[in-house]
N, C-alpha and C positions, 0 to 999 in steps of 0.2 A: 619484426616490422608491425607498427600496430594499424589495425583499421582508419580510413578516414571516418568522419561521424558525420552523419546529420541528425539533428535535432528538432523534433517538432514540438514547439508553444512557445510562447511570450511571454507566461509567468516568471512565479517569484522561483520556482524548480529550475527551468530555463536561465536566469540571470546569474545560479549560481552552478549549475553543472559546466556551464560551458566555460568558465573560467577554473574548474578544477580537472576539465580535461584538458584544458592546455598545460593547467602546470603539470600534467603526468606522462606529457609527450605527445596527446593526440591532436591530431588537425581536424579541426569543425568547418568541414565544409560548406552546408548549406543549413539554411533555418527557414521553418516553416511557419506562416503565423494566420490567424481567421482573415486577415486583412493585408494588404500591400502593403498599407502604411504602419500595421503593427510592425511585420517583421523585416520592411526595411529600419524604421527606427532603433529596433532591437541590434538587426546586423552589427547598423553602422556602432554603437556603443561597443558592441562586444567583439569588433571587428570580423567579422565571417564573409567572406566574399562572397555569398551569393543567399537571396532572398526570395521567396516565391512565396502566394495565395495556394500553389495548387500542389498539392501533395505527390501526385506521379514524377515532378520535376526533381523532386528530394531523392524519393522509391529508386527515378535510372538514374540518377546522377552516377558518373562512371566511377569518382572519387569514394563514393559514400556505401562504405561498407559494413558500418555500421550503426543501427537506428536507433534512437532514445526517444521517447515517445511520452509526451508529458501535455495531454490537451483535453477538453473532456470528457467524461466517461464514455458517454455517449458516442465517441464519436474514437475512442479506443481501438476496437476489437477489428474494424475495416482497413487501419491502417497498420497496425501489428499483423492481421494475418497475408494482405496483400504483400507489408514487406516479407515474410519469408519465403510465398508463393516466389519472390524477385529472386533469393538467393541471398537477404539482406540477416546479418544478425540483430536482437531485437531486444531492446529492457525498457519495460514500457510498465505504464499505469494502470489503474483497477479500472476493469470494462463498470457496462451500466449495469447489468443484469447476470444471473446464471448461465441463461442460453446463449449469450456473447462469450462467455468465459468458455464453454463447453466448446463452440467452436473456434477459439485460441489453442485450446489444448489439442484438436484435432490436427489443425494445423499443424501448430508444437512436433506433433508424433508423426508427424506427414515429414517432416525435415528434420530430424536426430540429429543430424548433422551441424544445426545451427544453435547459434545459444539462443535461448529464448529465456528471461527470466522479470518476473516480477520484480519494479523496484521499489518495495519495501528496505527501505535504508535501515529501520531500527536492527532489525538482524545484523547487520554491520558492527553498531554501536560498540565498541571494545567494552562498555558496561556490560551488555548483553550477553554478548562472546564468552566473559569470565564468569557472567551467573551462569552461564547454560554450561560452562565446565567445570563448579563448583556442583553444582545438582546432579551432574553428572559422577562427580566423585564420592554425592553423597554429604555433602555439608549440611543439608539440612536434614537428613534421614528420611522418610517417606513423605513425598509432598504430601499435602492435604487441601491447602486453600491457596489460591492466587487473587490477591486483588491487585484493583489497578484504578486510579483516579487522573485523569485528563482534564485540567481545568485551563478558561483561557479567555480572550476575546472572541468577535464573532468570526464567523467565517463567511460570512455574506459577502461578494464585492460592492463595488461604490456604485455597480450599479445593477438592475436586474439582469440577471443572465441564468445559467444552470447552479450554479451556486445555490438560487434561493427554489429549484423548483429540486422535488424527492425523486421526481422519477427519471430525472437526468443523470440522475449519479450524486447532487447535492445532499449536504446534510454532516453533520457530526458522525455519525453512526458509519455511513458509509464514505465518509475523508478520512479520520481519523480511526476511529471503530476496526474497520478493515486489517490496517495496518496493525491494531492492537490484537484480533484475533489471532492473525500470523503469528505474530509474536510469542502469544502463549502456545500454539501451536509447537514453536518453535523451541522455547523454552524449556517446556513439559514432556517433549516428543509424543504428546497423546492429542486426538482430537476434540469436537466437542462429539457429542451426541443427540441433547439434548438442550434445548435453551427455552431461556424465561427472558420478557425484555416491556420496555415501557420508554414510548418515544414520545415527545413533546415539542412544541412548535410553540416557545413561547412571544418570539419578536417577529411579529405575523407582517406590520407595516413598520419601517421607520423614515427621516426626513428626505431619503431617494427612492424609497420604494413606497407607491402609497396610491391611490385612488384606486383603480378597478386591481392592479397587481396586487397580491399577494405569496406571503413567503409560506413552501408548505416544507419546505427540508426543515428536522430537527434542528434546535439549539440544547438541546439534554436529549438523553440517552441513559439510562440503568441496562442493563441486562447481567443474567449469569449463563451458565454454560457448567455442564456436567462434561468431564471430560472422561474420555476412555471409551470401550467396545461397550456396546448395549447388553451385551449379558453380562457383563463385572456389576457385582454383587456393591462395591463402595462407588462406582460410577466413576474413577478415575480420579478422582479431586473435583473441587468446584472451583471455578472462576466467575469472583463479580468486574463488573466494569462501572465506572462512573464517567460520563462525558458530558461538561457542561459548559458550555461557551457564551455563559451569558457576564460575565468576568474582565469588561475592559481593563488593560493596565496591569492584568499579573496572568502568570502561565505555571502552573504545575504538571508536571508529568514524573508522577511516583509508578513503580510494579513492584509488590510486595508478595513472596514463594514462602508461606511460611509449611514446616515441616513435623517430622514427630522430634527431630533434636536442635532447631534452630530455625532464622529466617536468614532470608537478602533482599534487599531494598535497593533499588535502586531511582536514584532521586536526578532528576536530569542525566547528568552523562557521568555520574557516580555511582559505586556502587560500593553500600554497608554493608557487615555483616552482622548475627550477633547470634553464638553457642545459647541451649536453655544453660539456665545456671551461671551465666555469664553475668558482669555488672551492666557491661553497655554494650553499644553500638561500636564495629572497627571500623575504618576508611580501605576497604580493599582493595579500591579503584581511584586515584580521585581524579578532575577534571585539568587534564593537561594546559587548557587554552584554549582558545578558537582563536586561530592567525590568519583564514580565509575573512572573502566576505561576507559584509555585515549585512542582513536581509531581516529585518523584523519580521517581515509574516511566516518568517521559516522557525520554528524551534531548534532551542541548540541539538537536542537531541538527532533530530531530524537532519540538521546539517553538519555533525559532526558523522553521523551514518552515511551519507550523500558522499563525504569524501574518501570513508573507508570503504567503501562502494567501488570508487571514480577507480583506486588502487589498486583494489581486487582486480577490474576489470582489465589494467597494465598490466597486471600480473599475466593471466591468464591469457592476453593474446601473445605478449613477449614473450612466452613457451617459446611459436612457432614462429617460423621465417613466411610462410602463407600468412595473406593479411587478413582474410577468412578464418582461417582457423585459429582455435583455443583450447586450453587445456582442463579441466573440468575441477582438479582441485583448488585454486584460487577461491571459485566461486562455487565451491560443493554445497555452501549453507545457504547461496541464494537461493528465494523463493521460486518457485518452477510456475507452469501458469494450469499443470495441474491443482498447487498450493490455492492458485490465483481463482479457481472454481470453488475448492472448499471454500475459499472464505466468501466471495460471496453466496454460497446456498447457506451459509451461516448469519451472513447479512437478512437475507429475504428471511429467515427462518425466524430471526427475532424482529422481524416487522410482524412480520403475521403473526406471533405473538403478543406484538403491542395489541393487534386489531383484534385477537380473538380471547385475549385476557388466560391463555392457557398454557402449556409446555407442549411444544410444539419439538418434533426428530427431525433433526439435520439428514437430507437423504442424498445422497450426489448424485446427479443425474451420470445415467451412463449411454444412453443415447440422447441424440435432440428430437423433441417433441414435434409430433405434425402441426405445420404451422394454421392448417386448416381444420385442426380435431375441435374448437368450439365452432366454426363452420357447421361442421357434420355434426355437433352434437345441436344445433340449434334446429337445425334441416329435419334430426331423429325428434325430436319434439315436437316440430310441426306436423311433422308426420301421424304422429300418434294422436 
């Protein structure tokens, strides 16, 4: 028996999850949205019988047993960890900050019992799936370098909101970026340790956003990342990233693993390969189709991941006859929302690197910080 679902946002994730969970058996029963009139409009399209402003409505709803949580950053980490406090299972988006993530993860481990996973889709991606078990087998022989270039239009909306400010959650680095760390995370099985990064804000004003507003989220991104434990001698491998959104009208999304006997590239939802010694490039994967909805601000990659995702998740509750419970292999390669801490103390790590022009150590917090220690540390100054 599978869960009923509720679904919190009105975006372009929202327009296309809730139609790939009905085609996989599940009932959506309530959607949440900022506004009355977002998420009735939204309902009534995507047909969900019931609509609400206020998120506890969704939380008891008696039906809804399971949450997907797509709103933003900022406003993440209150409504993931209240739904598990409920009893609610929960696949939700990247918080705003580190100390939101840390307490997701508390919660997380407060309730074992519940799924709790990051939806980072690209792990999904059947591209992915086969390079991470081609590296696995050794296709390319000792990784050594990872790149990876994300190119595209902007990510701003049509109008100001958290999109254009950094410390909401906006930006390339931390919409996209994110998702890209996991990734290599994922790929590599190593972490980073160590990052270099250089963030830029080149479209400060445009024709909706303009007089006293300005946009301070990235539109480019560089960083690399040393991956592996901090006493390995080679640092794990190196990953560069390029993320730049200043590119209306084309979208690239390459990851390139190359090794000491080969590489794999994977170019949208394809993936090449190619032996040294070799004359070219093989098709190892190639792109099936896409026969769901068609959602332009979503990449295919993205929404080909979303519905091997929606699958996984049928999978893993149709184990059990409980509509709570599920079964862990399905979804053993989702991201966890411990995953969901690393990456962002990996996020912050290569900001403060933009601001301090240095290589800055990835450190994961292992308690939450007193929320009053610059308090007391202002109070120890005056004092002196």
């Amino acid at each position: 028996m599978l869960p009923g679902v509720g679904v919190f946002g009105t975006g372009s994730t929202a327009r296309v999850l809730v139609p790939l969970l009905k085609a996989e058996g599940f009932e959506v029963h309530a959607l949440w949205g900022r506004s009355e009139e977002e998420a009735c409009c939204l309902a009534k399209e995507l047909g969900i019988p019931f609509h609400t402003s206020r998120s506890d409505d969704v939380l008891l709803h008696q039906d809804v047993d399971l949450v997907c949580i797509s709103i933003p950053p900022s406003m993440t980490r209150q409504i993931a960890v209240k739904a598990l406090g409920i009893g609610k299972n929960v696949v939700c988006e990247k918080a705003a900050t580190a100390v939101d993530s840390f307490k997701m993860v508390t919660a997380a481990r407060y309730y074992p019992q519940l799924l709790s996973i990051m939806g980072n889709t690209l792990r999904f991606l059947p591209a992915f799936v086969a390079m991470r078990q081609l590296l696995v087998e050794g296709y390319v022989g000792e990784m050594q370098v990872c790149d990876v270039r994300v190119y595209g239009p902007s990510l701003l909306d049509q109008s100001y909101g958290w999109t254009c400010e950094e410390l909401m959650g906006g930006g390339g680095l931390h919409t996209v970026g994110s998702s890209i760390i996991d990734l290599l995370s994922y790929l590599t099985g190593a972490r980073a340790h160590r990052v270099h990064g250089l963030l830029r804000t080149f479209v400060q004003q445009n024709g909706l956003i303009r007089g006293i507003r300005r946009v301070t989220s990235d539109d480019f991104c560089f960083f690399q990342m040393l991956m592996g434990g901090a006493g390995s001698s080679s640092g794990g491998g190196c990953c560069t990233v390029t993320l730049n959104f200043n590119m209306p009208g084309s979208f690239v999304h390459e990851v390139m693993v190359v090794g000491s006997t080969g590489r794999l590239v994977a170019r949208g939802a394809e993936l090449y390969g190619q032996r040294n010694g070799s004359k070219g490039e093989e098709l190892l994967l190639g792109d099936s189709g896409w026969v769901g909805p068609d959602v332009k601000e979503m990449p295919l990659p993205h929404l080909r991941g979303l519905s091997s995702m929606v699958q996984a998740l049928r999978q893993s509750f149709q184990a059990h006859e409980e509509r709570r419970s599920w079964a862990r292999g399905p979804v053993a390669t989702a991201p966890t929302f411990e995953d969901g801490l690393y990456v962002q103390t990996v996020v912050e790590a290569v900001k403060r690197s933009s601001c301090s022009g240095e290589w800055e150590c990835v450190e994961i917090m292992s308690q939450e910080p007193d929320p009053n220690h610059n308090l007391c540390e202002a109070l120890q100054r005056n004092k002196n």
